[in-house]
Structures are given as structure tokens and as C-alpha cells.
C-alpha positions, -999 to 999 in steps of 0.1 A, spaced: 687 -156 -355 668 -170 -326 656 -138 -317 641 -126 -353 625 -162 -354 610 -153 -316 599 -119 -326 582 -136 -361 562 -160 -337 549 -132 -313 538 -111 -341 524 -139 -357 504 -147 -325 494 -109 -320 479 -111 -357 458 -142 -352 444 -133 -318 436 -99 -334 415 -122 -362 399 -140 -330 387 -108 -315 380 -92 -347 356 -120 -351 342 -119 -315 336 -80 -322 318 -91 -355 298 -116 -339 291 -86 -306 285 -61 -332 256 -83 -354 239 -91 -316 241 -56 -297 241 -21 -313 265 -7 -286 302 -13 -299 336 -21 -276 366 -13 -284 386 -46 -300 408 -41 -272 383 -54 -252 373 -86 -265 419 -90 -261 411 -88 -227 381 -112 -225 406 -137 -246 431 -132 -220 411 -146 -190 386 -167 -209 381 -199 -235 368 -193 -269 330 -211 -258 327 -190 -223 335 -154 -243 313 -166 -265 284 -178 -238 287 -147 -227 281 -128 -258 248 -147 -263 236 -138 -225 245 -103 -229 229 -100 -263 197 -119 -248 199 -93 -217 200 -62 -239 173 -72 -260 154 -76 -225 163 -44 -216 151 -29 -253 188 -14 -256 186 4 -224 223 -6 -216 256 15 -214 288 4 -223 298 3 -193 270 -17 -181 271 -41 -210 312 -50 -200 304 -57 -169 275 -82 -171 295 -100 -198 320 -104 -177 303 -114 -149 287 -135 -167 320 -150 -183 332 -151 -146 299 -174 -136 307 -197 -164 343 -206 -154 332 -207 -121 305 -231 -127 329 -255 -150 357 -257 -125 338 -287 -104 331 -302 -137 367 -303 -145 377 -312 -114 359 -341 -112 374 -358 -143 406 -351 -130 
């Protein structure tokens, strides 16, 4: 019984982090015109809050419209993430000093 109730609350959880980076992709897909696979806005949730993933959507976006579209996929993953990575990095001091 403990199991099917565990195995319940792991799909349940896979479902609504699917919704979360269904909307992420929605919100990626009205900004930039190159799409990623869902898969990877999973793995952006994995290392990232909500606000940064979403930071860096806005700074990639901006970027690519700098760059008049000029971006692979490739090159778009990685300066979100970077730029996701630059976030954190730059809130960690913040946090710690509250702590």
C-alpha cells in the first residue's frame, strides 16, 4: 500500500514539473524562434529556481534579438545557462548574508 501511494506521488510530481516546463517552453517558444526540447527546460528546473530559469529566458531572448536570430541551439543552451549559472552565483552572498 505504501508503495502504490509512493509511486502515485512520483507520478504526480513528474506530471506537474512537466506543466512547469511546458510553461517555461511556452514562455521560450513566444520570445525566441529556435525551440528546445522540453527535456531541457527538466534539466534547467533541476539545478535552478523558478525566477533564475526564468531571468535567464529574458536575457537569452534579449541576446537573440541582439543578434537578429543569428543563434544555434546549441549556442542559445549554453548562454542561458551561463547565464542561469551567473544568477545563482551572484545571489549566493545575498543569501548568505541573511543567514
Amino acid at each position: 500500500m505504501t508503495q502504490d501511494l509512493l509511486a502515485q506521488d512520483l507520478a504526480a510530481e513528474r506530471e506537474a514539473n512537466r506543466k512547469v516546463a511546458e510553461e517555461f517552453s511556452a514562455t521560450w517558444d513566444s520570445l525566441i524562434t529556435v525551440q528546445l526540447p522540453l527535456q531541457q527546460f527538466l534539466v534547467w528546473m533541476s539545478q535552478f529556481e523558478p525566477a533564475v530559469i526564468r531571468y535567464g529566458i529574458r536575457e537569452t531572448a534579449s541576446k537573440f534579438s541582439r543578434a537578429r536570430g543569428q543563434m544555434s541551439e546549441d549556442y542559445l543552451i549554453r548562454f542561458c545557462s551561463k547565464t542561469m549559472k551567473n544568477k545563482t552565483g551572484r545571489l549566493q552572498p545575498q543569501i548568505q548574508e541573511t543567514a
